[in-house]
C-alpha positions in Angstrom: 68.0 64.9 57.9 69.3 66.4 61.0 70.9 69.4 59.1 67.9 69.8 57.1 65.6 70.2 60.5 68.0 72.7 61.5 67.8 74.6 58.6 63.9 74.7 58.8 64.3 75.9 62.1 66.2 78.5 61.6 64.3 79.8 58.4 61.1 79.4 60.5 62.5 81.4 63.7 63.6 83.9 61.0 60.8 84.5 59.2 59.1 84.4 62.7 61.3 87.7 64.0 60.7 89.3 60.6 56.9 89.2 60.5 57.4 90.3 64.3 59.6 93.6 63.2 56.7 94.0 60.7 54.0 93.6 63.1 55.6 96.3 65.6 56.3 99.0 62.3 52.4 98.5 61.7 51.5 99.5 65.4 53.5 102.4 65.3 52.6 103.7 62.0 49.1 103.2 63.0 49.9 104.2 66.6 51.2 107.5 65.2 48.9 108.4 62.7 46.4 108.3 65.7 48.3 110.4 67.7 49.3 113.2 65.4 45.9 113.3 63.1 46.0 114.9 59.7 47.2 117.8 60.4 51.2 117.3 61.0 51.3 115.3 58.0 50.0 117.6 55.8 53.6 119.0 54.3 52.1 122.8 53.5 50.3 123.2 56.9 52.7 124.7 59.0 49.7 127.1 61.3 50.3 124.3 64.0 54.1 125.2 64.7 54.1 127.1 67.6 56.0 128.3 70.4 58.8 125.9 70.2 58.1 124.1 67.6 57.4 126.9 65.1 61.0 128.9 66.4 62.9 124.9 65.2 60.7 125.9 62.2 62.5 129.1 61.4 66.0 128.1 62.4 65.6 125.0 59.3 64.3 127.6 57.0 67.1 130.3 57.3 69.4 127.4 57.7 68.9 125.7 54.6 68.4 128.7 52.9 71.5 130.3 53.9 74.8 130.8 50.8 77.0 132.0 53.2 76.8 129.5 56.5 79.8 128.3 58.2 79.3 124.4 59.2 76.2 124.9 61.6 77.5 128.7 62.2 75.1 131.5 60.6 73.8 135.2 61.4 70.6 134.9 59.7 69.2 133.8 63.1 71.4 136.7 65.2 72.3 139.6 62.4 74.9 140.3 62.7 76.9 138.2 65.1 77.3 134.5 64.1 75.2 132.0 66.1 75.5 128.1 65.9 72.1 126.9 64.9 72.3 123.7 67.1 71.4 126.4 69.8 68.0 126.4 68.6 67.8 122.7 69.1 67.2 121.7 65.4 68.6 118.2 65.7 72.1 119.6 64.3 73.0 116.1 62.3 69.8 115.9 60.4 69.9 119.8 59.1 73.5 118.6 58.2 72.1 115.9 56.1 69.5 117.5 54.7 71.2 120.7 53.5 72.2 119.3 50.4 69.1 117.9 49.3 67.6 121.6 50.2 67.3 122.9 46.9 64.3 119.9 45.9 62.4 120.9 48.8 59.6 123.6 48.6 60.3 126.6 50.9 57.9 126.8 53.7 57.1 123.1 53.8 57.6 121.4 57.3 58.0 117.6 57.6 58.1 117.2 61.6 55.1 115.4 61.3 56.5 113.0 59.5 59.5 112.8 61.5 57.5 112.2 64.6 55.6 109.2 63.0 59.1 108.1 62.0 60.6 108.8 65.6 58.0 106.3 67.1 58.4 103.4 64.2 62.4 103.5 65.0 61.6 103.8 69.2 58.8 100.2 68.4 61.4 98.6 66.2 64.5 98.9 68.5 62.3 98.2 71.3 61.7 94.7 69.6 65.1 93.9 69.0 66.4 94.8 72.3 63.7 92.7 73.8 64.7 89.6 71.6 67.7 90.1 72.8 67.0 90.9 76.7 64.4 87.1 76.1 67.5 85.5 74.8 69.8 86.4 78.1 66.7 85.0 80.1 67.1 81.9 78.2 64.1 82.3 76.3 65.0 83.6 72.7 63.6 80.9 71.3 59.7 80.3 69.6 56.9 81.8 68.8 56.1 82.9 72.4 59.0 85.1 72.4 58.2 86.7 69.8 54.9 88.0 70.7 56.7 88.9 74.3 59.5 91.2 72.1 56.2 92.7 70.3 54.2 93.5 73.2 57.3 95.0 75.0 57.6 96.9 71.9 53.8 98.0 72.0 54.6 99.2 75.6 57.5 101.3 74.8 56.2 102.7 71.7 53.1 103.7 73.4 54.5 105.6 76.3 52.8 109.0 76.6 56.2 110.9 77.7 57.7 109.9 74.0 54.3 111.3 72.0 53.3 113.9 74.8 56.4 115.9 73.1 55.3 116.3 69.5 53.3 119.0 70.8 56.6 121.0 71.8 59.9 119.7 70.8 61.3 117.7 67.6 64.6 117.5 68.8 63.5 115.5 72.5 61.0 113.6 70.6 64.0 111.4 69.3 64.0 108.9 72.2 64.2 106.0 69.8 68.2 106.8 70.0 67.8 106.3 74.3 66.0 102.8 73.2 68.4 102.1 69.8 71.1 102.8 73.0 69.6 99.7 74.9 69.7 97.3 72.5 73.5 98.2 71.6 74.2 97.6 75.3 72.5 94.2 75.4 73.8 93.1 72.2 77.2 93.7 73.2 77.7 92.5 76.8 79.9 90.6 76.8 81.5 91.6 73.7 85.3 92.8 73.5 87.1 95.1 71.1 86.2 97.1 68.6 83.3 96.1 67.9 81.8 97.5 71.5 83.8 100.9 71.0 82.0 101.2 67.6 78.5 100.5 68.8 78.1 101.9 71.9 80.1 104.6 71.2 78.4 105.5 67.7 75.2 105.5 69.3 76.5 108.2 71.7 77.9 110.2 68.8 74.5 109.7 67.2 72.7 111.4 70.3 74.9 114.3 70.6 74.1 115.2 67.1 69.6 115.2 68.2 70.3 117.0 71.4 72.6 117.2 74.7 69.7 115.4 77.0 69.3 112.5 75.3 73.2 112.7 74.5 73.7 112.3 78.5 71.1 109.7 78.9 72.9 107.2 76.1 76.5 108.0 78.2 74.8 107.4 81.7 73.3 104.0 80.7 76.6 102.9 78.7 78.9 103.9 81.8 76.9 102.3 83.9 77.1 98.9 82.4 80.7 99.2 81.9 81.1 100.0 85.7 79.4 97.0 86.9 81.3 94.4 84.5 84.7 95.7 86.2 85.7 92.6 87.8 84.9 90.3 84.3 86.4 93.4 82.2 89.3 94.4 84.4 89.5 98.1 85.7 91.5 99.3 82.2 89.6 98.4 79.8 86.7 99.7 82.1 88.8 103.0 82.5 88.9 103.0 78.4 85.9 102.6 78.1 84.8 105.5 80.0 87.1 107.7 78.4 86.3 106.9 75.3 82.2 107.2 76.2 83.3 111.1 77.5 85.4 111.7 74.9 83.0 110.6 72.3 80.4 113.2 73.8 82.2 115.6 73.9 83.6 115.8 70.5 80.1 115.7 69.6 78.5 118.2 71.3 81.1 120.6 70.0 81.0 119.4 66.3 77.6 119.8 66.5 77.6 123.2 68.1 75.7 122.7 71.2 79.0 123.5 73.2 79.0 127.5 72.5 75.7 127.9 74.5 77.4 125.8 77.5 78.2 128.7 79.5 75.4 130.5 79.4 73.2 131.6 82.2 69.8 129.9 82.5 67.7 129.3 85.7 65.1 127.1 85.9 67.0 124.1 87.6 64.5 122.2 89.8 61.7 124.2 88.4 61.5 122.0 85.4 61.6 118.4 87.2 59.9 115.6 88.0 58.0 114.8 90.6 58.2 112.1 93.0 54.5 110.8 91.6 55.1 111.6 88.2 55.1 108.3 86.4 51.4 108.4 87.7 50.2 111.4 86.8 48.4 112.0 83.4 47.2 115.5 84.6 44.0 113.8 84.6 43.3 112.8 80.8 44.2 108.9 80.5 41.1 106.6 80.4 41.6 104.4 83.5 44.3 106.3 85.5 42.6 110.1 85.3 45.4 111.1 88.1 46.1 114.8 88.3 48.7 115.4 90.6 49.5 119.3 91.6 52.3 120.9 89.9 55.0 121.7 92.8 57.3 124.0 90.9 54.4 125.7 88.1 57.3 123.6 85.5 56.1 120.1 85.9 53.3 120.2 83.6 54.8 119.7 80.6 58.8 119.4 81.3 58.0 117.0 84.2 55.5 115.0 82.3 56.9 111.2 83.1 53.5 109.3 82.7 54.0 105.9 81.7 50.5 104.5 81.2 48.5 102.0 83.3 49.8 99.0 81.7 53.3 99.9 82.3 52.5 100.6 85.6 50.4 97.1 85.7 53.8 95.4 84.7 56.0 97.0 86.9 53.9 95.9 89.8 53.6 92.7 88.9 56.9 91.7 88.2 57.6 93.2 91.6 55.5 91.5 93.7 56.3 88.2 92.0 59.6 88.4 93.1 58.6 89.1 96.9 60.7 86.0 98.8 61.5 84.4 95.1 65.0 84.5 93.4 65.3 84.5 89.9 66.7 81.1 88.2 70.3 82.4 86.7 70.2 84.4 83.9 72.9 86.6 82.1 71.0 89.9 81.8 71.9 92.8 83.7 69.5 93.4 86.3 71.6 94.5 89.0 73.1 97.5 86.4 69.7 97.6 84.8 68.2 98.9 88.5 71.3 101.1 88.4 70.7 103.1 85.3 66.9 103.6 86.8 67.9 104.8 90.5 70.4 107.4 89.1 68.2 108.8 85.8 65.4 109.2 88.8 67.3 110.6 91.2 68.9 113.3 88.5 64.7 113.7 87.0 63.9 114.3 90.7 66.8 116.9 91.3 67.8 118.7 94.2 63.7 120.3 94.6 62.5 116.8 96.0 58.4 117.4 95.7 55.9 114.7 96.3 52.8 116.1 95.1 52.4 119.4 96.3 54.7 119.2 99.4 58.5 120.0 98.3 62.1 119.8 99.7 65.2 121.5 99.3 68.4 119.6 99.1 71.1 121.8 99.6 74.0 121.0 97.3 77.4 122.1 96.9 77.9 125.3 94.3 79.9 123.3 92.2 77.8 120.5 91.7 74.3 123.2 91.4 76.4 124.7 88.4 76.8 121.5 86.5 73.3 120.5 87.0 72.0 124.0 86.1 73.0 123.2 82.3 70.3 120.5 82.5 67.8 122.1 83.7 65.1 120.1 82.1 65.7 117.7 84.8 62.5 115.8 84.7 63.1 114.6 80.9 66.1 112.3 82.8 63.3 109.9 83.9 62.9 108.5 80.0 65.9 106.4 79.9 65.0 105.0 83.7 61.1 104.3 82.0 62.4 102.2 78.8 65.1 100.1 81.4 62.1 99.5 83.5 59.5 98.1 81.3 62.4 95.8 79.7 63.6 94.8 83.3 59.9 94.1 84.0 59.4 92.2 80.8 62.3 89.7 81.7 61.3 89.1 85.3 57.8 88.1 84.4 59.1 85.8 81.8 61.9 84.2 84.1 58.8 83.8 86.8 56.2 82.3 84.6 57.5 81.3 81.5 57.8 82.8 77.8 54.1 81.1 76.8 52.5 82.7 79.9 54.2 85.7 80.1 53.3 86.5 76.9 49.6 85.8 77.4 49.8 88.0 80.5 51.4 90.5 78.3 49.0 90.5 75.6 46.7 91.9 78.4 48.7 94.4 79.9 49.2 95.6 76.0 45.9 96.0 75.9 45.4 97.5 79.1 47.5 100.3 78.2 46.5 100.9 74.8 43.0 101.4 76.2 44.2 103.6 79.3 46.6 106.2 76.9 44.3 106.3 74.3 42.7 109.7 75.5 45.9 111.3 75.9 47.1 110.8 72.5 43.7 112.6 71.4 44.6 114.8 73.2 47.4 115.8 72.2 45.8 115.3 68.2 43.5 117.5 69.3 46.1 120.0 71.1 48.2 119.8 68.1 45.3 120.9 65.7 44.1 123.7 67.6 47.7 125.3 67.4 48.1 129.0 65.8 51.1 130.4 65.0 51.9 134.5 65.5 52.5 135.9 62.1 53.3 139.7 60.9 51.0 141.2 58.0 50.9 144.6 56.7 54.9 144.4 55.5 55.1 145.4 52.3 57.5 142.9 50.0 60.6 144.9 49.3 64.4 143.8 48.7 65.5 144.3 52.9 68.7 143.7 53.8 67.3 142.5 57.3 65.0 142.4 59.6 66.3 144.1 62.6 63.6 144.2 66.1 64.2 146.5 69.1 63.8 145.2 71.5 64.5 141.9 70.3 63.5 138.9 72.1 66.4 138.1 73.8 66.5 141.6 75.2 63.0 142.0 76.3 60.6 139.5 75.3 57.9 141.4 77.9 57.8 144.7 75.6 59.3 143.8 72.1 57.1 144.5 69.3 55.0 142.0 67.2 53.6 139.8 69.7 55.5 140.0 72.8 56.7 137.1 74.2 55.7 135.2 71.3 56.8 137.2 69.0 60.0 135.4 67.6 57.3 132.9 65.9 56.1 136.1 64.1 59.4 138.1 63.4 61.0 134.6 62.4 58.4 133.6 59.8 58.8 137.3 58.4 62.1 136.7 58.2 62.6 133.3 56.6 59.7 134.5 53.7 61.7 137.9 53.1 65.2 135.4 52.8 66.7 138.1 55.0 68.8 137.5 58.5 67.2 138.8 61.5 68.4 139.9 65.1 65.5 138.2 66.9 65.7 135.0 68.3 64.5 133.0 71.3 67.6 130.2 71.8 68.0 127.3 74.4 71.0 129.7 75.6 71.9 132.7 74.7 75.6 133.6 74.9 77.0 136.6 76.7 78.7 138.0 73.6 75.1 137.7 71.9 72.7 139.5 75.0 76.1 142.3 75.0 75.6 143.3 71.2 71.9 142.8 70.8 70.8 144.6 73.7 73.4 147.6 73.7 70.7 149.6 72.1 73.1 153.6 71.9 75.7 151.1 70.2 73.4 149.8 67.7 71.8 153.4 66.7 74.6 154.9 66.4 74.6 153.7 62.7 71.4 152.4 61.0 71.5 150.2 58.1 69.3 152.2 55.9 68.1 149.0 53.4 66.8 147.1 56.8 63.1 146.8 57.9 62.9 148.0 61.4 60.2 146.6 64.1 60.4 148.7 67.3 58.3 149.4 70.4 56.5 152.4 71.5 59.3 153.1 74.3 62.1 152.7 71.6 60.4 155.2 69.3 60.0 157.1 71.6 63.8 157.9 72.1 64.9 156.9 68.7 62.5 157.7 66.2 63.6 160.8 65.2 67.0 159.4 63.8 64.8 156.2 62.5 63.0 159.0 60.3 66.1 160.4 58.5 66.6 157.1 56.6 62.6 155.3 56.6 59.5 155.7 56.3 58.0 155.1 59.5 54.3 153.7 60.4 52.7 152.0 63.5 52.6 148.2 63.0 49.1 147.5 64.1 46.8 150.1 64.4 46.0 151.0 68.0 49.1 149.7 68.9 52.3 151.3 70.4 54.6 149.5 67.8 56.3 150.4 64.7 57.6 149.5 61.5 60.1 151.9 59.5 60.9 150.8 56.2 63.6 152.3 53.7 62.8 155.5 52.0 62.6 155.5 48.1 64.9 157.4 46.8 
């Protein structure tokens, strides 16, 4: 009898989780279609993908379309200089994948929306399970009341506007399920020794560096972290190994999966691009309850520094903190101490060295050295995300440990709600923003076999004057190029290597001998000096009428 009870129990707790993991897939699929609208999802609309978006766009199409690609290497992005395509943050690993399957899929298409519902189904149903497993080191894994605390946290972490803000700009940092799928690896193996750590947490960070090297950081920050504070049960070897192996792992896969060749690159913007002290506050004045719109310090916070996390987040953070004013927490076995760890370093490094608090701002002065390192992040404020997941799950936990699983979850059920109501205006918002997007596109090219598509000056040269929308015009140039099937030398890239900006933009070098079967797309200035020897091989004609710009295409023979 007793064995039978057990078994009941178990297949009831089971089927109990499973309706839970289903409950949380429902909200997100639901969550998401809300957020993104019709439009995304619609496979042959692709007028939406702009700016960033549409130039990850491109980089699939000549990707996927290219016979002659090395690994993640190809000049059909940089004609005629090799390029590795990670560079134009495609989420490397996934165009690997789908490359062979290429050939089935209709060129043109774009399935980002889709990827974006399926970035917040992953990010609510890791959520879940690292909550079951955070309840469980509270000592409340057990019953029904733990279950609707895992799907609330998982509501709360799948609804935080920094994760969906992003589908209006980036596919690649909209992968923050792998920062939460990193959590719940940590959790699940604690205490665990041997290979079986190595290959979770260590996978996961493998995993990251193939979406993108921010997110790739964030996984190897929290995992270190964790590891450093279990020194004395672990010893300070297998600590050490650990480590290694976490570094090691990352950086074997940020150079399989290209990112490294941009590493040395010059880029500014450190600082610029952070967060600000009040971020997790401010919704730049569009959520329902909290309408906060705190001045942008740096004129890069707005969207780069966008670290919102919703009133209900907020609601639970200050609850579980103010609970535990002159109260200790019964023993537990989940990390809090590390937990608080993780948070205080992602913030300080989403902060960086421009400290601003509002509108007021202050310089830290930091060694050379260090400024360097932290110049190839300099996205800074996207560090906060990881410190935002850790937080609500630290928060969950202490509200359960102070009130119980069966109030807690009734408390959480209205913070759930709360939130919901409160970041409901932001994700129309960013429907709405989403909708309203227009991509640049090139017309008046007549179809003609081209060997390329070469721009001058290109992009990367001089986005202010090069032809065929300006500083937007790789969205227009790129499309034209992808449709032809042709390379092109125009790009705008996360980095852009030295040996790529000396080529491209040695201009006598490049003229000195034309490639008679390309389409060439120059400014007034440039035609100016080099049009007559444009002439001897094309037909040349102003792109736009009224317009300084020109096309020259081959002459028929």
């Amino acid at each position: 009898m007793n064995t039978l009870r057990l078994g009941g129990i178990v297949r009831h707790r089971s089927t109990a989780r499973l309706l839970g993991a289903l409950t949380v897939i429902a909200f997100a699929v639901c969550w998401g279609r809300y957020v993104l609208g019709a439009v995304p999802l619609d496979v042959h609309d692709v007028h939406w993908l702009w700016g960033d978006l549409s130039q990850v766009h491109t980089a699939w199409r000549q990707y996927l379309s290219d016979p002659d690609v090395v690994w993640l290497a190809s000049t059909r992005m940089s004609h005629p200089l090799p390029l590795s395509i990670a560079l134009f943050d495609p989420m490397p690993l996934l165009l690997l994948l789908a490359r062979p399957v290429a050939s089935f899929v209709e060129p043109g298409t774009q399935y980002f929306g889709y990827y974006f519902l399926m970035c917040l189904v992953l990010q609510a149903l890791f959520a879940y399970l690292a909550a079951l497993s955070a309840l469980t080191r509270v000592g409340a894994g057990r019953g029904g009341a733990s279950v609707v605390v895992a799907i609330c946290c998982a509501f709360l972490i799948a609804s935080v506007p920094y994760t969906f803000y992003r589908f209006q700009g980036h596919t690649a940092l909209s992968s923050q399920w792998v920062l939460v799928l990193s959590i719940w690896a940590a959790l699940a193996t604690l205490e665990v020794r041997g290979s079986r750590w190595y290959l979770a947490n260590c996978g996961v960070v493998l995993l990251a560096t193939g979406l993108n090297p921010y997110l790739a950081l964030m996984v190897c920050i929290s995992s270190a972290t964790l590891s450093l504070f279990r020194i004395r049960a672990l010893g300070s070897a297998e600590v050490l190994r650990r480590l290694v192996a976490i570094g090691g792992v990352a950086a074997t896969g940020l150079a399989l999966f290209g990112f490294l060749g941009g590493s040395t690159a010059h880029s500014g913007g450190y600082g610029v691009y952070s967060m600000n002290v009040l971020g997790p506050f401010d919704s730049h004045g569009i959520a329902r309850l909290l309408p906060l719109d705190v001045p942008d310090a740096t004129g890069g916070q707005t969207f780069e520094g966008y670290t919102y996390v919703g009133l209900g987040v907020l609601s639970l953070m200050a609850i579980a903190l103010l609970t535990y004013v002159n109260h200790r927490a019964p023993d537990n076995r989940f990390p809090f101490v590390p937990a608080l760890a993780i948070v205080l370093l992602c913030t300080a490094l989403a902060v960086s060295a421009t400290v601003t608090v509002a509108s007021h701002s202050l310089e830290i002065p930091l060694p050379g050295a260090v400024t360097y390192l932290l110049s190839r992040f300099r996205g800074s404020g996207r560090f906060f995300w990881m410190a935002g997941f850790w937080l609500i799950l630290v928060s969950v936990c202490a509200c359960t440990l102070r009130f119980g699983v069966r109030r807690a979850a009734a408390l959480l059920m209205a913070i759930t709600a709360l939130q919901i109501v409160d970041v409901s205006t932001i994700g129309a918002n960013v429907r709405n923003t989403i909708a309203s997007g227009n991509a640049l596109r090139v017309d008046g090219i007549a179809a003609a076999q081209y060997s390329a598509v070469l721009v001058f000056p290109a992009w990367q040269c001089d986005n202010q004057h090069t032809p065929a929308g300006g500083v937007r015009n790789y969205e227009a140039i790129g499309d034209l190029a992808a449709r032809l099937k042709v390379p092109t030398n125009n790009f705008y890239a996360a980095r852009t290597p030295a040996d790529q900006t000396a080529y491209h933009c040695d201009y006598d070098g490049r003229f000195q001998s034309l490639d008679p079967r390309a389409l060439y797309l120059v400014s007034g200035a440039v035609y100016a000096d080099r049009g007559e020897r444009l002439r001897l091989d094309h037909d040349c004609s102003p792109l736009q009428p009224g317009q300084d710009e020109w096309k020259c295409t081959p002459k028929r023979n």
